[in-house]
Structures are given as C-alpha cells and as structure tokens.
N, CA, C and O atoms as a Maestro MAE file, in Angstrom:
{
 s_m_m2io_version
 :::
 2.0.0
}

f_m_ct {
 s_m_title
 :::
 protein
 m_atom[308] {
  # First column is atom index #
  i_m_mmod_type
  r_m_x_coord
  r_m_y_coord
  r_m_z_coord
  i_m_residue_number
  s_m_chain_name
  s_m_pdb_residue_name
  s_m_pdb_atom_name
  i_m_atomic_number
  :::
  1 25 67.533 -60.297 31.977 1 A "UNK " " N  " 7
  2 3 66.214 -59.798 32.281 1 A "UNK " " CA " 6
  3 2 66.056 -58.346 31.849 1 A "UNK " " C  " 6
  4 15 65.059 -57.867 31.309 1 A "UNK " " O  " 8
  5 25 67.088 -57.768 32.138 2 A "UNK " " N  " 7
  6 3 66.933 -56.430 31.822 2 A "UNK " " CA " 6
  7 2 66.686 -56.317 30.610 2 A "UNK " " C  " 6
  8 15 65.697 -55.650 30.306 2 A "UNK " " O  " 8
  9 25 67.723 -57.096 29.257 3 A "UNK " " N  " 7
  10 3 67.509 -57.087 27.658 3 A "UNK " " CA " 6
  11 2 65.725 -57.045 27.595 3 A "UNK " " C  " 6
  12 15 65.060 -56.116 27.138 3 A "UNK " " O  " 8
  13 25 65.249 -58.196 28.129 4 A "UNK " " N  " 7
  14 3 64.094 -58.140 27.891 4 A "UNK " " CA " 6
  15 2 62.831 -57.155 28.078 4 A "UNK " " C  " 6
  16 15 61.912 -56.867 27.310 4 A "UNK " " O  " 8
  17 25 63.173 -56.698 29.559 5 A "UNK " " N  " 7
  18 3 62.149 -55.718 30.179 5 A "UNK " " CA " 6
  19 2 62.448 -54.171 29.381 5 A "UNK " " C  " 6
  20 15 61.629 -53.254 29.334 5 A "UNK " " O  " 8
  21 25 63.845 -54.154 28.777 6 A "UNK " " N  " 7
  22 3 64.043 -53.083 27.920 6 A "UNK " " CA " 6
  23 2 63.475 -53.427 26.681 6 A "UNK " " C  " 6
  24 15 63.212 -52.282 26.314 6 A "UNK " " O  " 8
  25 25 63.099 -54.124 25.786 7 A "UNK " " N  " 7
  26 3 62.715 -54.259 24.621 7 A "UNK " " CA " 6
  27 2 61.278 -54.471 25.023 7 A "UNK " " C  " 6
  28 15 60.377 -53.962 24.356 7 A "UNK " " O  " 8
  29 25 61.073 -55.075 25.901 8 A "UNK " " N  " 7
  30 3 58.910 -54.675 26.209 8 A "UNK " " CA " 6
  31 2 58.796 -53.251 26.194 8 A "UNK " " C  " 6
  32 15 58.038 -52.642 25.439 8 A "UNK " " O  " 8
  33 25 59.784 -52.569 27.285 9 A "UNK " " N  " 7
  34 3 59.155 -50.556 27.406 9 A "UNK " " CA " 6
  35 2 59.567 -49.862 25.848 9 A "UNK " " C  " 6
  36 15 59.367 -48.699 25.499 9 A "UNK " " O  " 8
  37 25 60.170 -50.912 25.093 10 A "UNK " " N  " 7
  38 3 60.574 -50.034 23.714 10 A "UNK " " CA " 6
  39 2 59.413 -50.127 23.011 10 A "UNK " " C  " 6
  40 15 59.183 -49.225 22.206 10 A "UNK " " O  " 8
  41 25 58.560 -51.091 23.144 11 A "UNK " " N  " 7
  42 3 57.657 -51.449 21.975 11 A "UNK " " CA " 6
  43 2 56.601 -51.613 22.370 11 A "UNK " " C  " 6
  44 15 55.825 -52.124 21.562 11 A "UNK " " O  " 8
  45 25 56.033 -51.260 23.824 12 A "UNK " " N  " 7
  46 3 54.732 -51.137 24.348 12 A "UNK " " CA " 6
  47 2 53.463 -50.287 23.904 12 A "UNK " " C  " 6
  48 15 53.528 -49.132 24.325 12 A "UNK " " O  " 8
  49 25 52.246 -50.590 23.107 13 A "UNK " " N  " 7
  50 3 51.606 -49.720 23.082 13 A "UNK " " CA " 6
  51 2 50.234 -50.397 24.302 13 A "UNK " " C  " 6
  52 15 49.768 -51.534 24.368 13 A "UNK " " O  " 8
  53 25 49.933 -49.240 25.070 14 A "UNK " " N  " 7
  54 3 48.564 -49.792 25.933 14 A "UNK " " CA " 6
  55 2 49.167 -50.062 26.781 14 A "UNK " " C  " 6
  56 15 48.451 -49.800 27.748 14 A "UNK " " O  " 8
  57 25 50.533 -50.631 27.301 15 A "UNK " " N  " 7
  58 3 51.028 -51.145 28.128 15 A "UNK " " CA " 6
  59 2 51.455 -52.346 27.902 15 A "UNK " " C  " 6
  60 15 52.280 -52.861 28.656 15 A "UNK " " O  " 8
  61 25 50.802 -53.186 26.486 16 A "UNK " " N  " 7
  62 3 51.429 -54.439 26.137 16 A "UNK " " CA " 6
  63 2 52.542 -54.083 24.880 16 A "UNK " " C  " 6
  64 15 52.691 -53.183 24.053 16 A "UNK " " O  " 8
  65 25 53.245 -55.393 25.270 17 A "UNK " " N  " 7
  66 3 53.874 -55.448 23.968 17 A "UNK " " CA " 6
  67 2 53.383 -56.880 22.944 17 A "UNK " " C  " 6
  68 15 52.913 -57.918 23.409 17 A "UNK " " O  " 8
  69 25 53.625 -56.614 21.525 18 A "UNK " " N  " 7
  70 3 53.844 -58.071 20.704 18 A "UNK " " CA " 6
  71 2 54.804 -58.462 20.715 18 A "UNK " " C  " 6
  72 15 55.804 -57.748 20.796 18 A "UNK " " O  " 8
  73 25 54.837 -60.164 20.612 19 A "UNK " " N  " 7
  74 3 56.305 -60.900 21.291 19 A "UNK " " CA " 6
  75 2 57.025 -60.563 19.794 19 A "UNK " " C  " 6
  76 15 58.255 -60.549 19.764 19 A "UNK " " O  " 8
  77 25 56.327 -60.312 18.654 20 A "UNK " " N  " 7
  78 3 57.280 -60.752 17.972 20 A "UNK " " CA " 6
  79 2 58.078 -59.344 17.534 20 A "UNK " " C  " 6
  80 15 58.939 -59.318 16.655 20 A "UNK " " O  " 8
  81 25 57.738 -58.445 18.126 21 A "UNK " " N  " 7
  82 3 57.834 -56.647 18.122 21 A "UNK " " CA " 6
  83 2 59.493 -56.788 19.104 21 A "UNK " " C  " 6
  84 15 60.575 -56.298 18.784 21 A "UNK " " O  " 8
  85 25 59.118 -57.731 20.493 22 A "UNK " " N  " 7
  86 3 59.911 -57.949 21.438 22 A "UNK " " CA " 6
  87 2 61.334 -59.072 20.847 22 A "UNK " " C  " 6
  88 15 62.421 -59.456 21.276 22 A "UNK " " O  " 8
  89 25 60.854 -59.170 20.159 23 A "UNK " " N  " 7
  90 3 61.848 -60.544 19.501 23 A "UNK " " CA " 6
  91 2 62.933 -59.742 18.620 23 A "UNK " " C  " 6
  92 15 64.152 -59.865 18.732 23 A "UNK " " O  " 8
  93 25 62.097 -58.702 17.514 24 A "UNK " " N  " 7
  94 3 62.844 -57.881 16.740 24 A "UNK " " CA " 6
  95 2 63.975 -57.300 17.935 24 A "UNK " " C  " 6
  96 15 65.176 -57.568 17.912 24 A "UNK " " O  " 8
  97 25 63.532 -56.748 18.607 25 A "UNK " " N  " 7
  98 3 63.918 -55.742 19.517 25 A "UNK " " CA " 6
  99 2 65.017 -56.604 20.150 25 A "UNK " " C  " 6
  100 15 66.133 -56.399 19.674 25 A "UNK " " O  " 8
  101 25 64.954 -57.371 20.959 26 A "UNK " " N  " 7
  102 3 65.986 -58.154 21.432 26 A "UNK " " CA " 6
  103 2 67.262 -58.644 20.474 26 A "UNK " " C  " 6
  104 15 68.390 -58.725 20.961 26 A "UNK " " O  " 8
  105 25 67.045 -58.909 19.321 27 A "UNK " " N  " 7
  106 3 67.806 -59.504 18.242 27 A "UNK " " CA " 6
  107 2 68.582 -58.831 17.543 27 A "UNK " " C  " 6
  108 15 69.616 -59.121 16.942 27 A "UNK " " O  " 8
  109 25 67.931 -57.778 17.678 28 A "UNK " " N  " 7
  110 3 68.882 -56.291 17.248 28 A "UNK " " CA " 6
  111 2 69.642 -55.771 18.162 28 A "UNK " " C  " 6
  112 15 70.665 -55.137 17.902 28 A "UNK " " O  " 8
  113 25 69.354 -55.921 18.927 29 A "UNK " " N  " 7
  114 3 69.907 -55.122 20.455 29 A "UNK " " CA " 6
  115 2 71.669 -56.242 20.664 29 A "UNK " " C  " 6
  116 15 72.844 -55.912 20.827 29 A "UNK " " O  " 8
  117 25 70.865 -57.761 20.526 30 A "UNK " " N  " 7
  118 3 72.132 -58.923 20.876 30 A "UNK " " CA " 6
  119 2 71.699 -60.221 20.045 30 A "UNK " " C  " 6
  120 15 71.213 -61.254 20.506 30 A "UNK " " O  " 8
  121 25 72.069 -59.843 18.364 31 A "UNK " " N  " 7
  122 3 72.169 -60.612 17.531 31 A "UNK " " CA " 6
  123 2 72.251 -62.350 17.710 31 A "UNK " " C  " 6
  124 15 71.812 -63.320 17.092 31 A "UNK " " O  " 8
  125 25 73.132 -62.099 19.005 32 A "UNK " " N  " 7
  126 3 73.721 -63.669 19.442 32 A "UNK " " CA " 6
  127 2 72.254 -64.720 20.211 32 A "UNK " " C  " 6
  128 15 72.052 -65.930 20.318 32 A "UNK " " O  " 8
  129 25 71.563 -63.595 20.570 33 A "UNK " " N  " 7
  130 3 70.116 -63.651 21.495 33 A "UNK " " CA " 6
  131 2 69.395 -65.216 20.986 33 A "UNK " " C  " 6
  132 15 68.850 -65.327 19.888 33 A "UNK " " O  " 8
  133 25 69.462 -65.960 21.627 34 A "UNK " " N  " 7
  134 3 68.808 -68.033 21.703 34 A "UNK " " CA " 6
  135 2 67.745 -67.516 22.702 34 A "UNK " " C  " 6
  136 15 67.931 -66.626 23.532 34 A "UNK " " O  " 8
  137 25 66.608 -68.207 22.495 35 A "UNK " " N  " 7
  138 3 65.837 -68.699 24.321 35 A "UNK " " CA " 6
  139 2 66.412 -69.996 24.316 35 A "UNK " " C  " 6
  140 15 66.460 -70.632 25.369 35 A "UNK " " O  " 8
  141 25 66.956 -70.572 23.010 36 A "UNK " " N  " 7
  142 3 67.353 -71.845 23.643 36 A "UNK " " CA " 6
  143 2 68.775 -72.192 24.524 36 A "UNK " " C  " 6
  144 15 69.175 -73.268 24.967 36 A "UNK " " O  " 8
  145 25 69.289 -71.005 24.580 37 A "UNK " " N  " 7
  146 3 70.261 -70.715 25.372 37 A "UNK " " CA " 6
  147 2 70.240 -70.777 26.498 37 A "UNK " " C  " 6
  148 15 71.140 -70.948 27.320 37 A "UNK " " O  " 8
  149 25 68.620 -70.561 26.643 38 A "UNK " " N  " 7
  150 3 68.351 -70.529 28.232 38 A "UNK " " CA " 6
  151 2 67.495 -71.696 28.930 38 A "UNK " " C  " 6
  152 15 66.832 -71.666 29.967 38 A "UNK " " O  " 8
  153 25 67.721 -72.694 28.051 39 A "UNK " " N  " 7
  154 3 66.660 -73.772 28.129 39 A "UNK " " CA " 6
  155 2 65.645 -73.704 27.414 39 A "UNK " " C  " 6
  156 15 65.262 -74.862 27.246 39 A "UNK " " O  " 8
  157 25 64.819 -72.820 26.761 40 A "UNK " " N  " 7
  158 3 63.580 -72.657 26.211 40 A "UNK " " CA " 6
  159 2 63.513 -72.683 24.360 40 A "UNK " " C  " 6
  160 15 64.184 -72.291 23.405 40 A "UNK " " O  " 8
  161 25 62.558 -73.235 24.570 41 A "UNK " " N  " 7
  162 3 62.385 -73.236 22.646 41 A "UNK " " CA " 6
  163 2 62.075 -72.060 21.768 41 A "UNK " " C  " 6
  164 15 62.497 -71.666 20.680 41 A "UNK " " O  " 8
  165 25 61.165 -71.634 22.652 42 A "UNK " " N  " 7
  166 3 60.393 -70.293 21.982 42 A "UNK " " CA " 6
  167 2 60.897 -69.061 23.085 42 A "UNK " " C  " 6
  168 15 61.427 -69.180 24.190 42 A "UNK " " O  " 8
  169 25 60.496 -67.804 22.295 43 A "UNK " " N  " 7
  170 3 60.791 -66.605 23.377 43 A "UNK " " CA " 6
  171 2 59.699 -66.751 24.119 43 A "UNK " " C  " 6
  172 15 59.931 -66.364 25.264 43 A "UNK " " O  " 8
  173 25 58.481 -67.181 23.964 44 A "UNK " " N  " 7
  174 3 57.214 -66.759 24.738 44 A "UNK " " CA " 6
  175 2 57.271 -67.814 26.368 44 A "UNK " " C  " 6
  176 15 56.736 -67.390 27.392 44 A "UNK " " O  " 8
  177 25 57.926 -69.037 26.325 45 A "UNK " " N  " 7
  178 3 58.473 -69.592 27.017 45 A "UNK " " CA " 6
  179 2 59.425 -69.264 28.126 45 A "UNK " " C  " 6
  180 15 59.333 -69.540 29.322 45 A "UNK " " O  " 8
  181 25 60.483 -68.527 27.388 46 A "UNK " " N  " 7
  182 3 61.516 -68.261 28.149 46 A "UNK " " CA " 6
  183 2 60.842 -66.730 29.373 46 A "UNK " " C  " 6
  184 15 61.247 -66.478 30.508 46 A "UNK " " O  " 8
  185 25 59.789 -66.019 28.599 47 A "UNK " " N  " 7
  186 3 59.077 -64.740 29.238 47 A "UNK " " CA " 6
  187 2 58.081 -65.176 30.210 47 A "UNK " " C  " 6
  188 15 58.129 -64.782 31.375 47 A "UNK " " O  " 8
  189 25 57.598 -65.602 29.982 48 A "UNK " " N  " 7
  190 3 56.630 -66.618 31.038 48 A "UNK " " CA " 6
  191 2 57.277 -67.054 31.982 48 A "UNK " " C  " 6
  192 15 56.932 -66.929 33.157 48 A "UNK " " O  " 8
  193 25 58.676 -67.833 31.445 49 A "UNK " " N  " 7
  194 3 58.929 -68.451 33.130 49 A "UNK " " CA " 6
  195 2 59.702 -67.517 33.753 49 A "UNK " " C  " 6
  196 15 59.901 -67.825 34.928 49 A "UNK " " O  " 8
  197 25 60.316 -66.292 33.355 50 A "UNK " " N  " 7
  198 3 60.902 -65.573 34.243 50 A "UNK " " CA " 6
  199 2 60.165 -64.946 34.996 50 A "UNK " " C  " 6
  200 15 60.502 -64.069 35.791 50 A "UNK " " O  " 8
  201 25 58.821 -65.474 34.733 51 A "UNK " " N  " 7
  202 3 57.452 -64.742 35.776 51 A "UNK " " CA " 6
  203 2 57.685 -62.803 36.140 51 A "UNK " " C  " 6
  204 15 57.239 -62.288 37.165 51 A "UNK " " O  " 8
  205 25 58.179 -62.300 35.445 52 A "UNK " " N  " 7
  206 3 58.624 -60.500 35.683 52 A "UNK " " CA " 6
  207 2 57.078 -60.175 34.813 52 A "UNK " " C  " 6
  208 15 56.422 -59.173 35.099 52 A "UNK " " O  " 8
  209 25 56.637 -61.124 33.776 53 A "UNK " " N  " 7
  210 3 55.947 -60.387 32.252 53 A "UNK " " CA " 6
  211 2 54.306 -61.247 32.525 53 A "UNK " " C  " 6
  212 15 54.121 -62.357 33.026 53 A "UNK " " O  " 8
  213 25 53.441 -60.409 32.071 54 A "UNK " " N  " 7
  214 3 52.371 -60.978 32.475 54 A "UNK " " CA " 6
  215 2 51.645 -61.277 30.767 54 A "UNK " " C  " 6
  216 15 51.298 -60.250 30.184 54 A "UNK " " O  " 8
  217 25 51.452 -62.483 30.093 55 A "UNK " " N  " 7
  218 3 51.680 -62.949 28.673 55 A "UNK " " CA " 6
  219 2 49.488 -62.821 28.297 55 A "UNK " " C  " 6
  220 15 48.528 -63.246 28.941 55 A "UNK " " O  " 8
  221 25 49.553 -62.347 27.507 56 A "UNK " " N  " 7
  222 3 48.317 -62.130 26.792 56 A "UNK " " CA " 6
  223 2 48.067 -63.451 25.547 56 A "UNK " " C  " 6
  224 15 48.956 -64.203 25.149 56 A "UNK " " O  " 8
  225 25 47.363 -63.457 25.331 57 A "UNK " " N  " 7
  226 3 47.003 -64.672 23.490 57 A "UNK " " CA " 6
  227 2 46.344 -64.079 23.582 57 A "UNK " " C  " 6
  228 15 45.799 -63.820 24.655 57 A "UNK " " O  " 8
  229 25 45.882 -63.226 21.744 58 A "UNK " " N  " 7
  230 3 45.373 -63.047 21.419 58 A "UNK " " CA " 6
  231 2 44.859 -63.092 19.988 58 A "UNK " " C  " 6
  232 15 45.504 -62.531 19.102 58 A "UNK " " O  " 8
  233 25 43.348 -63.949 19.636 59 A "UNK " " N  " 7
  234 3 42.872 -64.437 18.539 59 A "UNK " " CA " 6
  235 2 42.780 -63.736 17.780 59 A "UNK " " C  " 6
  236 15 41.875 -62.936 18.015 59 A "UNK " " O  " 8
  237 25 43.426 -63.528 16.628 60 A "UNK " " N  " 7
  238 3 42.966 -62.687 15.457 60 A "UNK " " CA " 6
  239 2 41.380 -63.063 14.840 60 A "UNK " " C  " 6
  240 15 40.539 -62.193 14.616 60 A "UNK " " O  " 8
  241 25 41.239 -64.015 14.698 61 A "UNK " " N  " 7
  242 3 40.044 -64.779 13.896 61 A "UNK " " CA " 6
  243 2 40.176 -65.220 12.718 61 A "UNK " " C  " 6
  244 15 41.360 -65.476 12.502 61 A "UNK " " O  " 8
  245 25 39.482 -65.440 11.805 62 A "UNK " " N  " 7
  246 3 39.711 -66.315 10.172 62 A "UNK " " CA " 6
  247 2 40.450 -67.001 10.081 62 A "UNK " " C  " 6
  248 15 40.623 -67.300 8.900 62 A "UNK " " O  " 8
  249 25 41.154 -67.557 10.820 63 A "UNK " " N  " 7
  250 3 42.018 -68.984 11.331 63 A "UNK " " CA " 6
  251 2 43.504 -68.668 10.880 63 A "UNK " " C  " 6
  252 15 44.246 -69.215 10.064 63 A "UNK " " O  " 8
  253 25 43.666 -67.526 11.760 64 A "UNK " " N  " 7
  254 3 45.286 -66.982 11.784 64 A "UNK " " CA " 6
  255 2 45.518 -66.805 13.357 64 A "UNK " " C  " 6
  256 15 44.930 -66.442 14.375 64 A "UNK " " O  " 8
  257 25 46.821 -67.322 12.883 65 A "UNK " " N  " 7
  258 3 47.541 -67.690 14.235 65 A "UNK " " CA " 6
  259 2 47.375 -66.340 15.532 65 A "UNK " " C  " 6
  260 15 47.502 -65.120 15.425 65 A "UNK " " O  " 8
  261 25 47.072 -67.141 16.618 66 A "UNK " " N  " 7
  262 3 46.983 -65.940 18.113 66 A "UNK " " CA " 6
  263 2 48.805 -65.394 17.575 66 A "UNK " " C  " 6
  264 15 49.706 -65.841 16.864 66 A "UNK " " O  " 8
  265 25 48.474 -63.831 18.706 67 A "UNK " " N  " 7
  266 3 49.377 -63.146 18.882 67 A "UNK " " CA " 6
  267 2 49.473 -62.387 20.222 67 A "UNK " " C  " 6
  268 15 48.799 -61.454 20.659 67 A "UNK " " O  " 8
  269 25 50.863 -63.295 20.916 68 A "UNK " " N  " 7
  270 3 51.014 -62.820 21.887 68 A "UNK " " CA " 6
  271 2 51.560 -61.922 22.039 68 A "UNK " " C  " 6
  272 15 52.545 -61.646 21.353 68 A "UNK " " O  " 8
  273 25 50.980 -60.943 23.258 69 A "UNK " " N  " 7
  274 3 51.366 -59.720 23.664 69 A "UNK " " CA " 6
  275 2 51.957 -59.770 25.259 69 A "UNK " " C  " 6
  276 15 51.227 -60.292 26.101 69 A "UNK " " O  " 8
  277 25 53.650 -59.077 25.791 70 A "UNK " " N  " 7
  278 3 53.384 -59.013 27.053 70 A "UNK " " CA " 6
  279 2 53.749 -57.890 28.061 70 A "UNK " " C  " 6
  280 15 54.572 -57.043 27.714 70 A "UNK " " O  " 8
  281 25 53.319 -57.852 28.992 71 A "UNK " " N  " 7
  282 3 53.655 -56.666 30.040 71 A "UNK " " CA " 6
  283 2 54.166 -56.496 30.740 71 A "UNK " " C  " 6
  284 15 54.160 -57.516 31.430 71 A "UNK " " O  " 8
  285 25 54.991 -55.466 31.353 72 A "UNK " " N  " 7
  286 3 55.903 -55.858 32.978 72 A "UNK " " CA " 6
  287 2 55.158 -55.810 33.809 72 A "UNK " " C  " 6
  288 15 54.181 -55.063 33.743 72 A "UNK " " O  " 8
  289 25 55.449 -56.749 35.040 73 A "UNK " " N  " 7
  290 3 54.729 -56.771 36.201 73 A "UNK " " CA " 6
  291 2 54.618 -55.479 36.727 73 A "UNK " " C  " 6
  292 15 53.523 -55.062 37.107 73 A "UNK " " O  " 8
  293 25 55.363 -54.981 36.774 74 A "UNK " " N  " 7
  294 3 56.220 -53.826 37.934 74 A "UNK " " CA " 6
  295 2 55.183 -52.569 37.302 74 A "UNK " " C  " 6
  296 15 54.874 -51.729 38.148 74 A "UNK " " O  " 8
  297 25 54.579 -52.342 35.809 75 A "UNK " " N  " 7
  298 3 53.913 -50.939 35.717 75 A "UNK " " CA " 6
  299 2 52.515 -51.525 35.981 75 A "UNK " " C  " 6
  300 15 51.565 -50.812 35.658 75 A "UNK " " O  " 8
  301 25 52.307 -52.512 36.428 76 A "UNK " " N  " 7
  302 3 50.490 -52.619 36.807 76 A "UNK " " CA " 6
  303 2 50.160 -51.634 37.654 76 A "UNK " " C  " 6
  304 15 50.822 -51.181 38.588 76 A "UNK " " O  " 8
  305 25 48.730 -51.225 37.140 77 A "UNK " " N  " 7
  306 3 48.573 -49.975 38.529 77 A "UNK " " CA " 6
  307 2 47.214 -50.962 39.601 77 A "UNK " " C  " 6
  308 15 46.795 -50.485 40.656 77 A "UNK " " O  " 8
  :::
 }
 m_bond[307] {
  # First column is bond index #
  i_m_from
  i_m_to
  i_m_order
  :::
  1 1 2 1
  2 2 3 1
  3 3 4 2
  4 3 5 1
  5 5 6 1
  6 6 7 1
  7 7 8 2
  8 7 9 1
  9 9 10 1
  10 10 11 1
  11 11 12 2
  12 11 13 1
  13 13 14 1
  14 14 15 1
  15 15 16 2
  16 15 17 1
  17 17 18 1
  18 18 19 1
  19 19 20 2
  20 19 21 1
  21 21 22 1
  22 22 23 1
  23 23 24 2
  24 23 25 1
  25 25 26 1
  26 26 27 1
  27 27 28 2
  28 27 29 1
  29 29 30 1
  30 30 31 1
  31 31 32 2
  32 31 33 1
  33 33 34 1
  34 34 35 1
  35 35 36 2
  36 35 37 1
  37 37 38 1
  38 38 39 1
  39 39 40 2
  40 39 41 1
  41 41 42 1
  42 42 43 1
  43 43 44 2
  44 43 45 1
  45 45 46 1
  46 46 47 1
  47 47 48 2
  48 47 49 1
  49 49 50 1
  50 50 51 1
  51 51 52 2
  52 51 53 1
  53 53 54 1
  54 54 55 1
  55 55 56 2
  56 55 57 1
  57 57 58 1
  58 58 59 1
  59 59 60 2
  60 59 61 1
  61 61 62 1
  62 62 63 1
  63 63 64 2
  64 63 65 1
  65 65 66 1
  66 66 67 1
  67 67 68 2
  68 67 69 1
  69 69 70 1
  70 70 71 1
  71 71 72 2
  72 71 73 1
  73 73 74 1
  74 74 75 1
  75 75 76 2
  76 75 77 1
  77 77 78 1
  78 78 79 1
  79 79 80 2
  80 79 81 1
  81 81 82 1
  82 82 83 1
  83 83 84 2
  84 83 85 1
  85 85 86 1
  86 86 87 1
  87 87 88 2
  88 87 89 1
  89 89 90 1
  90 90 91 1
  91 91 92 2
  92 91 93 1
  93 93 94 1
  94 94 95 1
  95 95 96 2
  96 95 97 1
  97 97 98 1
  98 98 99 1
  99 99 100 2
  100 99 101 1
  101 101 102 1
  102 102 103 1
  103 103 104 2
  104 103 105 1
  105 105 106 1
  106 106 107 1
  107 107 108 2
  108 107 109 1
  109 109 110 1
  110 110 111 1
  111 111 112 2
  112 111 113 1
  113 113 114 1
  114 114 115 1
  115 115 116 2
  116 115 117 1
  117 117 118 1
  118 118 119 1
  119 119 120 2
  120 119 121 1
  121 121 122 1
  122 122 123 1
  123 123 124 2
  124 123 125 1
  125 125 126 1
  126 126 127 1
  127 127 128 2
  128 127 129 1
  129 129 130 1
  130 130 131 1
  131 131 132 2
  132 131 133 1
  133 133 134 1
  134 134 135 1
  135 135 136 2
  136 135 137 1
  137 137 138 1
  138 138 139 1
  139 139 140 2
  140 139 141 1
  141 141 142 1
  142 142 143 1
  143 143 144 2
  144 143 145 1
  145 145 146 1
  146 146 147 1
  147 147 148 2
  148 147 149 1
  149 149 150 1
  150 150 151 1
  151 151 152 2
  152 151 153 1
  153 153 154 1
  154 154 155 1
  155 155 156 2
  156 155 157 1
  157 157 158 1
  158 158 159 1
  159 159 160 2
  160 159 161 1
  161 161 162 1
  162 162 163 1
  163 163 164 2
  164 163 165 1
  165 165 166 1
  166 166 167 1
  167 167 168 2
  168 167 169 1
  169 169 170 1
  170 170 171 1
  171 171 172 2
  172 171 173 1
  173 173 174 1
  174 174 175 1
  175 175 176 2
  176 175 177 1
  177 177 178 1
  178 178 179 1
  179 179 180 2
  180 179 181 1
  181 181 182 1
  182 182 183 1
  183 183 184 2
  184 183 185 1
  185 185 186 1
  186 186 187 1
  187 187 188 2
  188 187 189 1
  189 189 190 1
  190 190 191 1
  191 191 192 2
  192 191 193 1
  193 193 194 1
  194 194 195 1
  195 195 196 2
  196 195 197 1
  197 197 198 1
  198 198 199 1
  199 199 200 2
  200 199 201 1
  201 201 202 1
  202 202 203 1
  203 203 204 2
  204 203 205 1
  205 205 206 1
  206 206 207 1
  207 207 208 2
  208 207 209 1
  209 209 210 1
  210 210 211 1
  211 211 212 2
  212 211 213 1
  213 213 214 1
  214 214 215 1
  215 215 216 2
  216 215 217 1
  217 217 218 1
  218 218 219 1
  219 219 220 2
  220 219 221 1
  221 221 222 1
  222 222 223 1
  223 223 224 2
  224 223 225 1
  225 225 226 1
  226 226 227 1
  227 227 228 2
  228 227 229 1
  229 229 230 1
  230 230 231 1
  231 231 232 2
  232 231 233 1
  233 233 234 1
  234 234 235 1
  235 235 236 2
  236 235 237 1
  237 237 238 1
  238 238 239 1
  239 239 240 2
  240 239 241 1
  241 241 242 1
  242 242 243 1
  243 243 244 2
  244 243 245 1
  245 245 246 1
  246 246 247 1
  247 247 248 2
  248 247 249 1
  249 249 250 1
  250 250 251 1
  251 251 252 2
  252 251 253 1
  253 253 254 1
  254 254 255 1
  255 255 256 2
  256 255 257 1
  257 257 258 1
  258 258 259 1
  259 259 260 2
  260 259 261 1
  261 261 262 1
  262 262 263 1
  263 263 264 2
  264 263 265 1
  265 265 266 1
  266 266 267 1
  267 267 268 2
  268 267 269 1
  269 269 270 1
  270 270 271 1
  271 271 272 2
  272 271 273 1
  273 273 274 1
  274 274 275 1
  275 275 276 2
  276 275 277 1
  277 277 278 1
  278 278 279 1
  279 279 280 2
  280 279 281 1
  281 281 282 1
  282 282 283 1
  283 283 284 2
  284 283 285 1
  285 285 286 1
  286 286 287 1
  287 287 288 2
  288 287 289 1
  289 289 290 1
  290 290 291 1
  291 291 292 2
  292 291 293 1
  293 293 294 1
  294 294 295 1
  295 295 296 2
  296 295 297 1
  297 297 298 1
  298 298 299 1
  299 299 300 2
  300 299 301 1
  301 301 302 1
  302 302 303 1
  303 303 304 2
  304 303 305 1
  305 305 306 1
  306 306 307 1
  307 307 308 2
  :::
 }
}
C-alpha cells in the first residue's frame, strides 16, 4: 500500500494522479510490480479495491480512450 500511496504523492497534480503516471512510478520503483500478483488484472482494479484511493474516468473526447486519475483518501479536505 505504501508503494502505491507513494507513487500517487509523486505524481499528483490538483491532488489527482494518472494511473498510468502511477504505473510508471510503481514499475520503476519495483520492476517485479504484477496487480496480477495480487489477484487483479489491471492496476486500476487492484487501486479501487484497496479502497485507500478515490478513482476518477476521465473522457478525453474524439473517441480516445478515458483516463483514469486517482487520489488518497487521507488528503481530502
């Protein structure tokens, strides 16, 4: 949990992060880094259910893929 909640405060702008900003970040940090390690397919999966991160979608438009962004619970004001 911590890997994670450290690679959201590395790459937060606004208070969110992009998962795939968070993905770099994690992968570099612990190369070895699966969500399927942890049961999960995707990272956005594995962040969600540890329920700590509060997960954004967001539509670019012209029919490119959403991009999720997420936040720690703990800095909501």
């Amino acid at each position: 949990m911590n890997l994670l909640r450290n690679a959201v405060e590395a790459s937060f702008d606004d208070g969110w992060a992009s998962l795939a900003t968070i993905g770099h970040i994690v992968t570099k940090q612990r190369p070895d880094f699966d969500a399927r390690t942890y049961g999960y397919i995707k990272l956005s999966d594995l962040i969600a259910a540890t329920t700590l991160f509060d997960l954004d979608r967001r539509t670019l438009g012209d029919g490119k893929p959403a991009v999720i962004y997420a936040r720690d619970k703990r800095h909501l004001s």
